[in-house]
N, CA, C and O atoms as a CHARMM CRD file, in Angstrom:
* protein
*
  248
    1    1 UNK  N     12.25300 -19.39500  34.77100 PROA 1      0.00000
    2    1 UNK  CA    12.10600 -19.59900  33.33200 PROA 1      0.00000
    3    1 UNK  C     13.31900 -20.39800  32.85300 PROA 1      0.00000
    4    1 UNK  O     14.50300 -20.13200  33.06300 PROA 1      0.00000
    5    2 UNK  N     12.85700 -21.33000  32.23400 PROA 2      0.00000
    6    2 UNK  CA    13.89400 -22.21000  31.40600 PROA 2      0.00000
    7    2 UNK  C     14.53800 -21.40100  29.85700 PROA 2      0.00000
    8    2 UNK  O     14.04200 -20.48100  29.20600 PROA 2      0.00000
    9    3 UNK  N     15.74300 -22.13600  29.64800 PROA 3      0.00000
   10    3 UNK  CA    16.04800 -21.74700  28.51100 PROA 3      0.00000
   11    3 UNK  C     15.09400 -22.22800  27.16500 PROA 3      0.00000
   12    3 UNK  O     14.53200 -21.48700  26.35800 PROA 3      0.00000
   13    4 UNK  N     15.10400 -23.29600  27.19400 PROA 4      0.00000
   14    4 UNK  CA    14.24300 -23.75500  26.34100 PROA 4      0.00000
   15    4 UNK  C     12.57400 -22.81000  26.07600 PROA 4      0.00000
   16    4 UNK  O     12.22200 -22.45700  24.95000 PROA 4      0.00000
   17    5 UNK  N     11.78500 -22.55200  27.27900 PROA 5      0.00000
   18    5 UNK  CA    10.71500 -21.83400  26.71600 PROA 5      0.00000
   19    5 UNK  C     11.36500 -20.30600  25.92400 PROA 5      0.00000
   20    5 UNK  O     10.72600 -19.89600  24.95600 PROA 5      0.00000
   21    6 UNK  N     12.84000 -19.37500  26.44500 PROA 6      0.00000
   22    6 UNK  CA    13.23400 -18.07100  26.32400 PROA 6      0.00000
   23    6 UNK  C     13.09800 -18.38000  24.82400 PROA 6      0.00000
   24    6 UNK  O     12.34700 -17.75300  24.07700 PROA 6      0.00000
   25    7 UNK  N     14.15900 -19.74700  24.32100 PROA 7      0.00000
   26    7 UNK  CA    14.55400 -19.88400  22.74500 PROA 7      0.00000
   27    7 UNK  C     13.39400 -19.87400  22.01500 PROA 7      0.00000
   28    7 UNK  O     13.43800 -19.20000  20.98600 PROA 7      0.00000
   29    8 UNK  N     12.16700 -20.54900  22.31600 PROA 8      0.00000
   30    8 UNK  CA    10.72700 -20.59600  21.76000 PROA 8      0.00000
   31    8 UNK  C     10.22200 -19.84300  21.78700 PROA 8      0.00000
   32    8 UNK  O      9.20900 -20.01700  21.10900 PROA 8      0.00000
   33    9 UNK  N     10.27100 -18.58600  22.36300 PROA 9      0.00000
   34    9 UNK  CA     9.91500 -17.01100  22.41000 PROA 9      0.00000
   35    9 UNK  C     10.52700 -16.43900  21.85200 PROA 9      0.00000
   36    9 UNK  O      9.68700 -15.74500  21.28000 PROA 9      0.00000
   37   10 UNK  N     11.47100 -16.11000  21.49100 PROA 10     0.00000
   38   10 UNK  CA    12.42500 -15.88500  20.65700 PROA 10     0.00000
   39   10 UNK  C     12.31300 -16.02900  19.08300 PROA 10     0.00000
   40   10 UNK  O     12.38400 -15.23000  18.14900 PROA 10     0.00000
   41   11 UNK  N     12.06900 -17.65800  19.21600 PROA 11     0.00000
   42   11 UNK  CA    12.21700 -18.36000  17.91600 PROA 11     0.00000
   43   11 UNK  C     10.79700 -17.73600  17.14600 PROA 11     0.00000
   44   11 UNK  O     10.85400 -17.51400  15.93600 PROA 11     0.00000
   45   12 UNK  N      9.45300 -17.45100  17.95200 PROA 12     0.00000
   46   12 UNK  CA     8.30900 -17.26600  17.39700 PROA 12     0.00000
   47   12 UNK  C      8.17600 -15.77200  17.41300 PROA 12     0.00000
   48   12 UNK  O      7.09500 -15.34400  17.01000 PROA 12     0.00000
   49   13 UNK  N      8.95600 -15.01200  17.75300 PROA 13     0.00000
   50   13 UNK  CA     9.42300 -13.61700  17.70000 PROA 13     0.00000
   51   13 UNK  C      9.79200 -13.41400  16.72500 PROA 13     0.00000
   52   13 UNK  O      9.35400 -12.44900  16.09900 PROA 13     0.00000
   53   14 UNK  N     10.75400 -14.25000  16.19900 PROA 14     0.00000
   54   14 UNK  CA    11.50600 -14.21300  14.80600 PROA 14     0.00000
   55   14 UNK  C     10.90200 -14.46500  13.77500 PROA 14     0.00000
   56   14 UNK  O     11.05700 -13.85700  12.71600 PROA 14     0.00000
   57   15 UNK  N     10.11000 -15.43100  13.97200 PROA 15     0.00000
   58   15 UNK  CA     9.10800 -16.18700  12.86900 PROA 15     0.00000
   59   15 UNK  C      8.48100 -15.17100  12.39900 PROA 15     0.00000
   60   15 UNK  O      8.69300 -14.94700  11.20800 PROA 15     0.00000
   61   16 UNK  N      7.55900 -14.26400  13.10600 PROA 16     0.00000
   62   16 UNK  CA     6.52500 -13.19500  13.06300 PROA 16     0.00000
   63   16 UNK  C      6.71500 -12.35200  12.67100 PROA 16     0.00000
   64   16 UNK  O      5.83900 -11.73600  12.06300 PROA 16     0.00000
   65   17 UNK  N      8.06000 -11.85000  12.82600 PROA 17     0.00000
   66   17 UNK  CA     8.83400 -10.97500  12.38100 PROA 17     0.00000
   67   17 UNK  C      9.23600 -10.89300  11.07200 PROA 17     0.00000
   68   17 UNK  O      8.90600  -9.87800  10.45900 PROA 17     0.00000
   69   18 UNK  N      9.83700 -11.68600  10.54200 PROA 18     0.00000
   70   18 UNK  CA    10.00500 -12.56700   9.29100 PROA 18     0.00000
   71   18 UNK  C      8.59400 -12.35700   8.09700 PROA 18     0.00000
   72   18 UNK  O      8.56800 -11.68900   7.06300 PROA 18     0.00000
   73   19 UNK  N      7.68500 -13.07400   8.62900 PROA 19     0.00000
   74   19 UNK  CA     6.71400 -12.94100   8.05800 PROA 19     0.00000
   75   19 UNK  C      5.80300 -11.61100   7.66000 PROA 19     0.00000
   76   19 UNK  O      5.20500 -11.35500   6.61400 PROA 19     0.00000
   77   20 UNK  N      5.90400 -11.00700   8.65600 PROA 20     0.00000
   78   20 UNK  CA     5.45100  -9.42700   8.71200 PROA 20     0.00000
   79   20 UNK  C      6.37100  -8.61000   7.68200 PROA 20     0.00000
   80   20 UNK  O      5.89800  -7.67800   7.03200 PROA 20     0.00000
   81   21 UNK  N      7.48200  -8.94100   7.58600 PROA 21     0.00000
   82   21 UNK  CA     8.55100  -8.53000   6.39200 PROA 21     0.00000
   83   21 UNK  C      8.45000  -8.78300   5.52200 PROA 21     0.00000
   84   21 UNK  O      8.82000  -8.01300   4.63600 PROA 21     0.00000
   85   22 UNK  N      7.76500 -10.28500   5.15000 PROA 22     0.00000
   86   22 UNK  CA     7.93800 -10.69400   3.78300 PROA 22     0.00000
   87   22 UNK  C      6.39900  -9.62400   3.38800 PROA 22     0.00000
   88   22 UNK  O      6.35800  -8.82500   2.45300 PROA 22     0.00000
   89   23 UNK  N      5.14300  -9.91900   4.46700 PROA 23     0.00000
   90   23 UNK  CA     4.04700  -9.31700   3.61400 PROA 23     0.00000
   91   23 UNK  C      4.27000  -8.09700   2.98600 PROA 23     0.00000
   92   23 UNK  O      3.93600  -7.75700   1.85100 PROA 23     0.00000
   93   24 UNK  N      4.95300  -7.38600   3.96100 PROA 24     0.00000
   94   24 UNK  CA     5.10700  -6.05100   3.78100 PROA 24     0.00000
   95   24 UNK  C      5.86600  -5.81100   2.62600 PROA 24     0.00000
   96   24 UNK  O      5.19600  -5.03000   1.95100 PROA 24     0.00000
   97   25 UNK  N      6.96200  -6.08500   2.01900 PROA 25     0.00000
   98   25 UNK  CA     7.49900  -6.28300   0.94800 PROA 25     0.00000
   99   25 UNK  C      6.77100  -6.19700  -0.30500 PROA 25     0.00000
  100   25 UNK  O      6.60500  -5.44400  -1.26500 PROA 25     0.00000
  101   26 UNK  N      6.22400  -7.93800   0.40500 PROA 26     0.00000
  102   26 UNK  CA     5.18500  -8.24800  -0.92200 PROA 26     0.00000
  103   26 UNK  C      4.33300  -7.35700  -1.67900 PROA 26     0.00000
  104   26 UNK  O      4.38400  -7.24300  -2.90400 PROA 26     0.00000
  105   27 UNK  N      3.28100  -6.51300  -0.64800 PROA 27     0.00000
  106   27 UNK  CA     2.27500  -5.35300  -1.01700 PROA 27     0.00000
  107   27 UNK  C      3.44700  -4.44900  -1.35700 PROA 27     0.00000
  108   27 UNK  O      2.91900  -4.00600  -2.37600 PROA 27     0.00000
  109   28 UNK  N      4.43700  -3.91800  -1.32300 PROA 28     0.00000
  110   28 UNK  CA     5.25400  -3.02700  -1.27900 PROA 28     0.00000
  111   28 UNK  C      5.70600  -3.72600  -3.15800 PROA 28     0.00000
  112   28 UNK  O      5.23600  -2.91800  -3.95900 PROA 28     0.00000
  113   29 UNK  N      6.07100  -4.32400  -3.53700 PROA 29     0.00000
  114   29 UNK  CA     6.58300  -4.28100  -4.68900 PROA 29     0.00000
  115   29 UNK  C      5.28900  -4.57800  -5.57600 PROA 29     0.00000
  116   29 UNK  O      5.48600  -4.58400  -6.79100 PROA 29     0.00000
  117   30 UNK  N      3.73200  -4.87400  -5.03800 PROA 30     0.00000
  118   30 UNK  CA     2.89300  -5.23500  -5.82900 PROA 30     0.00000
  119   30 UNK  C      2.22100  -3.77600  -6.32600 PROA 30     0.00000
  120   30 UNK  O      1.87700  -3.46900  -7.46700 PROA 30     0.00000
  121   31 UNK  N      2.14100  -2.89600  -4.97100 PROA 31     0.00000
  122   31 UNK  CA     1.97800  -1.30900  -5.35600 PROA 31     0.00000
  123   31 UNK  C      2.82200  -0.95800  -6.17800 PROA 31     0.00000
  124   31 UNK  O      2.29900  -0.63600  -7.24500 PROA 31     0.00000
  125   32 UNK  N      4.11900  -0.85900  -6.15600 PROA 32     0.00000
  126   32 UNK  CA     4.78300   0.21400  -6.50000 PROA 32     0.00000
  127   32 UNK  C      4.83700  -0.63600  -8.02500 PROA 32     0.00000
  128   32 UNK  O      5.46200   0.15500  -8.73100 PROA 32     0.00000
  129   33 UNK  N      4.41200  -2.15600  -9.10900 PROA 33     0.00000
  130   33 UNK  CA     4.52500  -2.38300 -10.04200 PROA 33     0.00000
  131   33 UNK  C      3.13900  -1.81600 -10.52800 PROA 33     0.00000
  132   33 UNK  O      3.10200  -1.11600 -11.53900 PROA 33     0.00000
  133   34 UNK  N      2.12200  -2.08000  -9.89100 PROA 34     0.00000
  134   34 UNK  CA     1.24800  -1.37700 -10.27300 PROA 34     0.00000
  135   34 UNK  C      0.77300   0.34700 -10.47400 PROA 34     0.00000
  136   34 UNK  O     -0.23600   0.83100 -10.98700 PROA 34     0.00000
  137   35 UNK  N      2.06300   1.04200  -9.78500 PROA 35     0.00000
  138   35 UNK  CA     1.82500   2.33200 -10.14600 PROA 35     0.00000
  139   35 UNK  C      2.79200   2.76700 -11.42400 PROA 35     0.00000
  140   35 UNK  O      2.60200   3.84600 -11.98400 PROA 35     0.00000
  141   36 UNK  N      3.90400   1.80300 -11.87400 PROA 36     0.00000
  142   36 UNK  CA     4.64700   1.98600 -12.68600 PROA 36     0.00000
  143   36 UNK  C      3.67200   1.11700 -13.79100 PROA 36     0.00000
  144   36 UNK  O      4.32000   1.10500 -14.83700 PROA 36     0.00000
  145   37 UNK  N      2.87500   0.66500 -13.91600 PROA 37     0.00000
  146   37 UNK  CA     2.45800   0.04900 -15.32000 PROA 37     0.00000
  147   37 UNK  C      1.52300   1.20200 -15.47200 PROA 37     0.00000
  148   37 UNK  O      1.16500   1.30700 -16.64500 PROA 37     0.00000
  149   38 UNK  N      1.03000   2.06200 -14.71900 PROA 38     0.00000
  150   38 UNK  CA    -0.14200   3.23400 -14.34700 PROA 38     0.00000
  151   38 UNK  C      0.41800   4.29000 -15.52000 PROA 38     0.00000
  152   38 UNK  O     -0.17500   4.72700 -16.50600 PROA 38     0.00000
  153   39 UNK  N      1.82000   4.54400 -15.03500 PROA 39     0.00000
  154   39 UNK  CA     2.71300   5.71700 -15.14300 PROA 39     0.00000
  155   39 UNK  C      2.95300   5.52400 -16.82700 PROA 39     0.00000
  156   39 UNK  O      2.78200   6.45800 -17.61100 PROA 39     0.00000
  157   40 UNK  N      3.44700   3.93700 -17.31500 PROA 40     0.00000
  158   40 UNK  CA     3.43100   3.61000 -18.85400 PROA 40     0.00000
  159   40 UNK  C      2.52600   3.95200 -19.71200 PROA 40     0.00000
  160   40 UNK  O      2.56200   4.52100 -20.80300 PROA 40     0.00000
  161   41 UNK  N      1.79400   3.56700 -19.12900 PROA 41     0.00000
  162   41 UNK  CA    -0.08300   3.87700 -19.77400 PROA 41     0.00000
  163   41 UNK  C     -0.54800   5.12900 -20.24800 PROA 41     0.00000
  164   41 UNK  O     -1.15700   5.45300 -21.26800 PROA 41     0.00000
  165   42 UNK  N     -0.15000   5.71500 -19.33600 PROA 42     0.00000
  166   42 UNK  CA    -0.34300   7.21300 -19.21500 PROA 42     0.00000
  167   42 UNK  C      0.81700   8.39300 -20.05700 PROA 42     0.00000
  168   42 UNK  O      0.84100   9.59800 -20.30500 PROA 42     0.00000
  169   43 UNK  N      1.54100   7.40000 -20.24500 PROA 43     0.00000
  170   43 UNK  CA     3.01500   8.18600 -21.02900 PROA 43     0.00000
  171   43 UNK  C      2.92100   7.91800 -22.56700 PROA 43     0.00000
  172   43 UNK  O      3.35300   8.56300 -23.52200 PROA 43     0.00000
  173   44 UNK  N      2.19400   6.72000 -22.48500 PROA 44     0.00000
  174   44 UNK  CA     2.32400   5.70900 -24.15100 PROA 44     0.00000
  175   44 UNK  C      0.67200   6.51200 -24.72300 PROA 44     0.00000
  176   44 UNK  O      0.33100   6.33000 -25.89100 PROA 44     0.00000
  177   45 UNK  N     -0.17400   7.31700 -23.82700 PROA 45     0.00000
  178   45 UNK  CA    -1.77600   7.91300 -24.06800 PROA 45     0.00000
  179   45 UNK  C     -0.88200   9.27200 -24.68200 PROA 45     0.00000
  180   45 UNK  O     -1.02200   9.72800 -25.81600 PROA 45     0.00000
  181   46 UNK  N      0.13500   9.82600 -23.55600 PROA 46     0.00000
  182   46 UNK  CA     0.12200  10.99400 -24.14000 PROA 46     0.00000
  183   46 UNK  C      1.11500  11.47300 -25.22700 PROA 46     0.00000
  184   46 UNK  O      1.18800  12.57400 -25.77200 PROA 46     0.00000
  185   47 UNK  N      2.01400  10.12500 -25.43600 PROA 47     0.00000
  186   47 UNK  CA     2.66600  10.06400 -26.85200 PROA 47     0.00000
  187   47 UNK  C      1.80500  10.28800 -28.20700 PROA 47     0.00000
  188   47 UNK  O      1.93800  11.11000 -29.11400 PROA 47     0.00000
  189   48 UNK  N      0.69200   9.03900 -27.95600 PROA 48     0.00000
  190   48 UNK  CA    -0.43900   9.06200 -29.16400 PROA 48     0.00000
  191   48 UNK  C     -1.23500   9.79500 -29.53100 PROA 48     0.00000
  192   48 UNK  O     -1.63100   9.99000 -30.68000 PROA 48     0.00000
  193   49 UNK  N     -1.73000  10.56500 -27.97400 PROA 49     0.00000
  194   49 UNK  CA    -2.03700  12.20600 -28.30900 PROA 49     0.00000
  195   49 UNK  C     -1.37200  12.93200 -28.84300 PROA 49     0.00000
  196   49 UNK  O     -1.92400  13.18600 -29.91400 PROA 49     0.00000
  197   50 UNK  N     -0.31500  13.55000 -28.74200 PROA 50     0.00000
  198   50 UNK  CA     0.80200  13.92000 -29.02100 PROA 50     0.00000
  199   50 UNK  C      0.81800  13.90500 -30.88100 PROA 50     0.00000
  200   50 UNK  O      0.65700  14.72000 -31.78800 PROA 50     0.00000
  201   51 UNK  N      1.11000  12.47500 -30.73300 PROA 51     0.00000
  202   51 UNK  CA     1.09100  12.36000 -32.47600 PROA 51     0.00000
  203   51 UNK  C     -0.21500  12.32000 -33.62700 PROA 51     0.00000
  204   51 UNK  O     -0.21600  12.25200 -34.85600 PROA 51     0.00000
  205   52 UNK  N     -0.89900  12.36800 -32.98900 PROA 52     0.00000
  206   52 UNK  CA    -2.40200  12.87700 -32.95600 PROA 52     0.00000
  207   52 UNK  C     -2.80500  14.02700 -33.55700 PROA 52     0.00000
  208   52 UNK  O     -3.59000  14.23600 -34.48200 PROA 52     0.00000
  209   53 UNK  N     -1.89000  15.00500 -32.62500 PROA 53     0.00000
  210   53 UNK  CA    -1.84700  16.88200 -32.93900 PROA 53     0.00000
  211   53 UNK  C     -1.62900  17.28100 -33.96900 PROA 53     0.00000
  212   53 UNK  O     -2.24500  17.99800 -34.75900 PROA 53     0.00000
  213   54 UNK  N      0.00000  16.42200 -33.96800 PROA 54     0.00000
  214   54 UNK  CA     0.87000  16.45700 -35.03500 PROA 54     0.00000
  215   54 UNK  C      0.49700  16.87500 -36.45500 PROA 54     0.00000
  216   54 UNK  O      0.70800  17.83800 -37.19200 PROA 54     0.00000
  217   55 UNK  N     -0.42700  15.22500 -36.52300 PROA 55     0.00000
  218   55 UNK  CA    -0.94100  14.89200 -37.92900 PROA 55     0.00000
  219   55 UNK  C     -2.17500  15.57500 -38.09200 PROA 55     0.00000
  220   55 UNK  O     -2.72000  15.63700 -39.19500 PROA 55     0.00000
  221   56 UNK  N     -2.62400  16.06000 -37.13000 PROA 56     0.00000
  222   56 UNK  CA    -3.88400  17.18300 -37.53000 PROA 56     0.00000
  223   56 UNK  C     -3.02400  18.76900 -37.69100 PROA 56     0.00000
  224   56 UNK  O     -3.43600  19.44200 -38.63500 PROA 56     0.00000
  225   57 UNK  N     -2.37300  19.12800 -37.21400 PROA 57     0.00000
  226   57 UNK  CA    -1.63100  20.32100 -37.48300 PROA 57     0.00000
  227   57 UNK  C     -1.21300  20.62200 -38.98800 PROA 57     0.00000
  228   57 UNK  O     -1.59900  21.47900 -39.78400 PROA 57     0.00000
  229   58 UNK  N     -0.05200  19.34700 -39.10100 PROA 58     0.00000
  230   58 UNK  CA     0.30600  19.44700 -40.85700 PROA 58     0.00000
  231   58 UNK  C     -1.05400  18.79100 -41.40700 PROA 58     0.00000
  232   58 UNK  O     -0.28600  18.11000 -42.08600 PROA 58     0.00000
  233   59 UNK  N     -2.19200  18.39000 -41.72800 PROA 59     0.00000
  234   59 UNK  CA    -3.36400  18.19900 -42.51600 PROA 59     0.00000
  235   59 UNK  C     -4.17300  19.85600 -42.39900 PROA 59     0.00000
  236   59 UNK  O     -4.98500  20.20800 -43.25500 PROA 59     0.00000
  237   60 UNK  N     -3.80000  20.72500 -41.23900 PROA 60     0.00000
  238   60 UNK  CA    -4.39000  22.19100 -41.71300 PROA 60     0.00000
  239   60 UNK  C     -3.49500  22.80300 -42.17600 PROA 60     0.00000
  240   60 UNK  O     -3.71700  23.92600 -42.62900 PROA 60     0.00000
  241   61 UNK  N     -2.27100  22.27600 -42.20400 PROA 61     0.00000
  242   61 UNK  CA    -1.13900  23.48300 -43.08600 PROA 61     0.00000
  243   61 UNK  C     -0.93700  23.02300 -44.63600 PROA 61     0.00000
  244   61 UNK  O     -0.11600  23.34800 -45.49300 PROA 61     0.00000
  245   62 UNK  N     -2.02300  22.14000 -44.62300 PROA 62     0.00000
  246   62 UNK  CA    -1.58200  21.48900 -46.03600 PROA 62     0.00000
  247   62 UNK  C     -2.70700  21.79300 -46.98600 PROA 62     0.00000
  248   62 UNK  O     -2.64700  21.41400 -48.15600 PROA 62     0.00000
């Protein structure tokens, strides 16, 4: 075996590698933005519920 084919094995080792990192990343920050806009949604529902109660509570104490 030559050096030259080892470095090209190597080099496409790296490449693959590389790439497999970036996807993984990629889905990795596309989940985890999409479970945090999930989590907003769901916080900003149960605020408005919340204030919801509120204003029906004092309208029966009134």
């Amino acid at each position: 075996m030559n050096y030259g084919d080892l470095f090209a094995q190597i080099f496409i080792f790296v490449l693959l590698l590389g790439i497999g990192c970036v996807i993984y990343y990629s889905i990795r920050s596309f989940i985890r933005s999409f479970v945090t806009k999930e989590l907003n949604k769901s916080n900003n529902l149960e605020q408005k519920l919340d204030r919801i109660i509120e204003l029906l509570e004092k309208d029966k104490t009134d």
